[in-house]
One Martini backbone bead per residue (centre of mass of N, CA, C, O) as a GRO file, in nm:
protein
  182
    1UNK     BB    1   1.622  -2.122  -1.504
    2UNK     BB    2   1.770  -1.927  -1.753
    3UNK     BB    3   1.854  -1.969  -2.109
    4UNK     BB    4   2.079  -1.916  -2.355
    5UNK     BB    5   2.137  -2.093  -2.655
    6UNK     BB    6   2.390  -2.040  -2.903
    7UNK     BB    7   2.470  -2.172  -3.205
    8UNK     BB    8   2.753  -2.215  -3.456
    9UNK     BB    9   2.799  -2.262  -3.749
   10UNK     BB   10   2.978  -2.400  -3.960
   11UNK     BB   11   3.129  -2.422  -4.260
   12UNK     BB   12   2.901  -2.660  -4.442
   13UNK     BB   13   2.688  -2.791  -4.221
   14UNK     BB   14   2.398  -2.799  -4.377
   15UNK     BB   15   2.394  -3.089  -4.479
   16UNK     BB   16   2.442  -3.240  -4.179
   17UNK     BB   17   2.200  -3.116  -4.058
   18UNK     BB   18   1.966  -3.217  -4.252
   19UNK     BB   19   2.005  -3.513  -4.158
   20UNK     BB   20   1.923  -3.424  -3.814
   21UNK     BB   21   1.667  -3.298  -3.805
   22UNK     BB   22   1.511  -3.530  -3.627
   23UNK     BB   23   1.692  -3.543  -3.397
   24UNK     BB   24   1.675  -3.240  -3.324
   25UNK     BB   25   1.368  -3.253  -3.251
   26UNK     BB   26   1.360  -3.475  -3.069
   27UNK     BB   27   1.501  -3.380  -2.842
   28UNK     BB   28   1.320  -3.103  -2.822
   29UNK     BB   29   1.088  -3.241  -2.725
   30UNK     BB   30   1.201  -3.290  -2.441
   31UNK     BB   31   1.154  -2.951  -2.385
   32UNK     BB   32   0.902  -2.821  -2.465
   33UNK     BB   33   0.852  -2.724  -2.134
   34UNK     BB   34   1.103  -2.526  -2.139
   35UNK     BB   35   1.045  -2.357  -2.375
   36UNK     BB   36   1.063  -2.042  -2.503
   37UNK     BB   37   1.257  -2.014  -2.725
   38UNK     BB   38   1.327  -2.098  -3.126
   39UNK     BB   39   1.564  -2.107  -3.401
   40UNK     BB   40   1.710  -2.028  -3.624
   41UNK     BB   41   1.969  -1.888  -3.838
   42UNK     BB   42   2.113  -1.634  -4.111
   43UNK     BB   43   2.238  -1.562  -4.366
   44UNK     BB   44   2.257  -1.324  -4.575
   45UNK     BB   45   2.042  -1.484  -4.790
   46UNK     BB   46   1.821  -1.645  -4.665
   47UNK     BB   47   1.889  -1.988  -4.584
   48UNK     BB   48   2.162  -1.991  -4.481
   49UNK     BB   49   2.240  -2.179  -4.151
   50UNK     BB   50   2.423  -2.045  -3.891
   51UNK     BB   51   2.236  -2.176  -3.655
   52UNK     BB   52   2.103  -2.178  -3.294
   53UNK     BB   53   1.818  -2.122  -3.096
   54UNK     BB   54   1.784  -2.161  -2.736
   55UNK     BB   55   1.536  -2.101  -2.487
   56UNK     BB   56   1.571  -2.200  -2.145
   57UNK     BB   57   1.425  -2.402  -1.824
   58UNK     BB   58   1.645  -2.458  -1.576
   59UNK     BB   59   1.764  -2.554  -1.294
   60UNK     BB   60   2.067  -2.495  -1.388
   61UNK     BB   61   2.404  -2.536  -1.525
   62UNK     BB   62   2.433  -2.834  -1.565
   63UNK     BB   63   2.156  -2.856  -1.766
   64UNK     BB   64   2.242  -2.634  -1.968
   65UNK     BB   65   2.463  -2.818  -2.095
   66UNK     BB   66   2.351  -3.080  -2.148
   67UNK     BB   67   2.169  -2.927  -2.355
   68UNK     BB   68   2.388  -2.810  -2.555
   69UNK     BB   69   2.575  -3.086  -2.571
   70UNK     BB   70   2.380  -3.299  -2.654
   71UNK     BB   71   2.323  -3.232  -2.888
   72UNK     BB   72   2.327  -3.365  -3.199
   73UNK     BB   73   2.482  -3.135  -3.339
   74UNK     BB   74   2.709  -3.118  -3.173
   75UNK     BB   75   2.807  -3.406  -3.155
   76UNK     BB   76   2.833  -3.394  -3.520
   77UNK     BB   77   2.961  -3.071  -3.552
   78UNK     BB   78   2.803  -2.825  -3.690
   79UNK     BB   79   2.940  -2.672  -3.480
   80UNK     BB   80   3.182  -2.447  -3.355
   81UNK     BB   81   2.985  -2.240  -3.102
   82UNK     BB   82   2.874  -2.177  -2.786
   83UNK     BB   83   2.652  -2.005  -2.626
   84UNK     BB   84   2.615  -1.987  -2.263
   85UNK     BB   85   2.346  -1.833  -2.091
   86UNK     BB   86   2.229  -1.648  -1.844
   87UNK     BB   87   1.869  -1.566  -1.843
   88UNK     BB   88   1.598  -1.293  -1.839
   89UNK     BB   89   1.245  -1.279  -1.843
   90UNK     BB   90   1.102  -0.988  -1.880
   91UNK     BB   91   0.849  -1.061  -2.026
   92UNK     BB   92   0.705  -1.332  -1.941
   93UNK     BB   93   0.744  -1.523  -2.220
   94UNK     BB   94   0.677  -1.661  -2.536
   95UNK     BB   95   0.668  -1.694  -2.817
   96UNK     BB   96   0.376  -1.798  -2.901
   97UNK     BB   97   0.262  -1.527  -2.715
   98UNK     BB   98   0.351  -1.339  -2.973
   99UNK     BB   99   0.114  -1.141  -3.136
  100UNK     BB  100   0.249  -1.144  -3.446
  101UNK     BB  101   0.344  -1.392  -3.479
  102UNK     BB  102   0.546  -1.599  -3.649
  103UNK     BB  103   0.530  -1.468  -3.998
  104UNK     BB  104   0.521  -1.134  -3.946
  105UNK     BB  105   0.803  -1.020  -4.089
  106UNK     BB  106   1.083  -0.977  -3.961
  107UNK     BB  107   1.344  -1.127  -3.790
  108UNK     BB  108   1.617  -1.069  -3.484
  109UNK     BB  109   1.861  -1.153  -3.334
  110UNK     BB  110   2.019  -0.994  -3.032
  111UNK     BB  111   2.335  -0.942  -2.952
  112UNK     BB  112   2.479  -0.809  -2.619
  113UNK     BB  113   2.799  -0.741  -2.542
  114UNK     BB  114   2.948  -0.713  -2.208
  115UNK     BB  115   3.077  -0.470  -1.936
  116UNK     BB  116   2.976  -0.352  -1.618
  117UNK     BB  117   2.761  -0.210  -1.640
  118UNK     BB  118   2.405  -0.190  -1.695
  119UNK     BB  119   2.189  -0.208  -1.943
  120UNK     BB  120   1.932  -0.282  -2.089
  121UNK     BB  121   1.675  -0.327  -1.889
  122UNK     BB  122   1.504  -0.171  -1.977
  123UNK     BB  123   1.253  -0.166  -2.162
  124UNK     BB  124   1.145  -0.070  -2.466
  125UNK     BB  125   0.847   0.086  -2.566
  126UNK     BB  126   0.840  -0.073  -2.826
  127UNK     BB  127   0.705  -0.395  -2.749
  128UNK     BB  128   0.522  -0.518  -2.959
  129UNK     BB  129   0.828  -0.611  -3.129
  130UNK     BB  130   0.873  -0.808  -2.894
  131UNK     BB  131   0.945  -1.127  -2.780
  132UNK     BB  132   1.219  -1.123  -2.667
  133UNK     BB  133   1.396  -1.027  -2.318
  134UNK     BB  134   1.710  -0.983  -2.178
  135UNK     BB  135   1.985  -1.064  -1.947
  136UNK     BB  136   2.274  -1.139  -1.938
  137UNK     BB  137   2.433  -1.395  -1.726
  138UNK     BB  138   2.577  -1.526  -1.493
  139UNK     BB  139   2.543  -1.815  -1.336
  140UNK     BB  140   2.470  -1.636  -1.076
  141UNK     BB  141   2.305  -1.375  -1.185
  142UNK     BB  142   2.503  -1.086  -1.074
  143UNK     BB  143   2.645  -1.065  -1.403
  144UNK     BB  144   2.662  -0.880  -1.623
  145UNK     BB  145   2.704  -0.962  -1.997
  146UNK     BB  146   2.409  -0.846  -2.149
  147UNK     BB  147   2.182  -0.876  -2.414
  148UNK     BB  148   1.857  -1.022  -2.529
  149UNK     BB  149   1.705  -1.023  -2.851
  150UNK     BB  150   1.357  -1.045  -2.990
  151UNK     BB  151   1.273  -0.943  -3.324
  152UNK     BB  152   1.057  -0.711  -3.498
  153UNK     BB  153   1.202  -0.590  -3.800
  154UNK     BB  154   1.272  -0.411  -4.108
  155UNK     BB  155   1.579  -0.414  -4.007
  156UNK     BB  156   1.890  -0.454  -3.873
  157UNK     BB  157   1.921  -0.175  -3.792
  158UNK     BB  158   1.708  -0.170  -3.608
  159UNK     BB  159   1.759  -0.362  -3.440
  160UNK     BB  160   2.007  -0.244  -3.330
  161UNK     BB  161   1.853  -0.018  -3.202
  162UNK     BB  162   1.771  -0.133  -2.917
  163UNK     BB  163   2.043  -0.074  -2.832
  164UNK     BB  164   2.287   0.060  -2.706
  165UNK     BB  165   2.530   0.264  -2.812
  166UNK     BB  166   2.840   0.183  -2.652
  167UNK     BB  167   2.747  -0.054  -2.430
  168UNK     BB  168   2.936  -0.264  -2.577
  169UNK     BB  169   3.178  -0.462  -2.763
  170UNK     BB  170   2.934  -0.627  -2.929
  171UNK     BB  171   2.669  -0.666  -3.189
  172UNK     BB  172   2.522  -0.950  -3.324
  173UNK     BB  173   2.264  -0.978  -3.610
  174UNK     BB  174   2.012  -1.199  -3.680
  175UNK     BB  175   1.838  -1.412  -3.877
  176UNK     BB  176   1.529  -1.546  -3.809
  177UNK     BB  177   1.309  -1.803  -3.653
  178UNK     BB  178   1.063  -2.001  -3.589
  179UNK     BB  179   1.041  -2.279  -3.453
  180UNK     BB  180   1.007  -2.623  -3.545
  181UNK     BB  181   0.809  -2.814  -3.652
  182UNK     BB  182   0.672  -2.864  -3.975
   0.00000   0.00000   0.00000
């Protein structure tokens, strides 16, 4: 099973966070081979972290908790809030396998949160710009909540143009960047 877990940072946690960074790639490192897609968010500025991306692949909905939950930024207070939804990898593929490369454009994950019929299920036509993408869904599978996505564009309203207008409650966009130790 698939999951999106996007932590929130507090406000003003860049510093705590930077203390952490080894615990927390430690940490990830236990889960390499689970990690489909990771790496931070950023405020407007491009530089403070807002957040904290990871997609993975665990048995259950109480291992994708134990995941996000055990995180050692958010044990040591680092985030506000968790969303953790289970995701479809629509691409069947990893950021790793994305030909753009991890460098090259701008980057930015696109949350459309949502309820009732369900939306953008069929990838947009330019697959070429997408990282990942997929339907946020309920722990049982059966029920979409929303839509997630990876993508290059040249700003974030293109970003945002990925998604149908109209068909979320709120859509998201952050500044990303492909994650992992440096």
């Amino acid at each position: 099973m698939e999951f999106l877990c996007y932590h929130r940072d507090r406000t003003d946690s860049n510093a705590l966070r930077g203390e952490l960074i080894e615990d927390h790639w430690s940490y990830m490192d236990g889960y390499a081979a689970e990690l489909i897609a990771r790496g931070p968010t950023f405020a407007d500025d491009g530089e403070t972290a807002s957040g904290s991306l990871h997609i993975v692949d665990l048995p259950d909905p109480a291992a994708a908790r134990a995941f996000a939950f055990d995180e050692p930024n958010h044990q040591a207070g680092v985030y506000r809030d968790v969303l953790l939804r289970r995701w479809h990898n629509t691409m069947g593929r990893t950021m790793w396998d994305f030909p753009g490369g991890p460098t090259d454009g701008n980057r930015y994950l696109v949350i459309g949160l949502g309820a009732g019929e369900a939306a953008d299920i069929v990838m947009p036509p330019d697959k070429d710009e997408l990282i990942a993408y997929g339907p946020l869904l309920s722990d049982d599978g059966t029920t979409w909540l929303g839509t997630a996505v990876l993508l290059r564009a040249p700003d974030q309203a293109a970003a945002r143009a990925v998604l149908a207008p109209g068909r979320y409650a709120d859509i998201e966009v952050h500044d990303w960047e492909f994650g992992g130790r440096r």
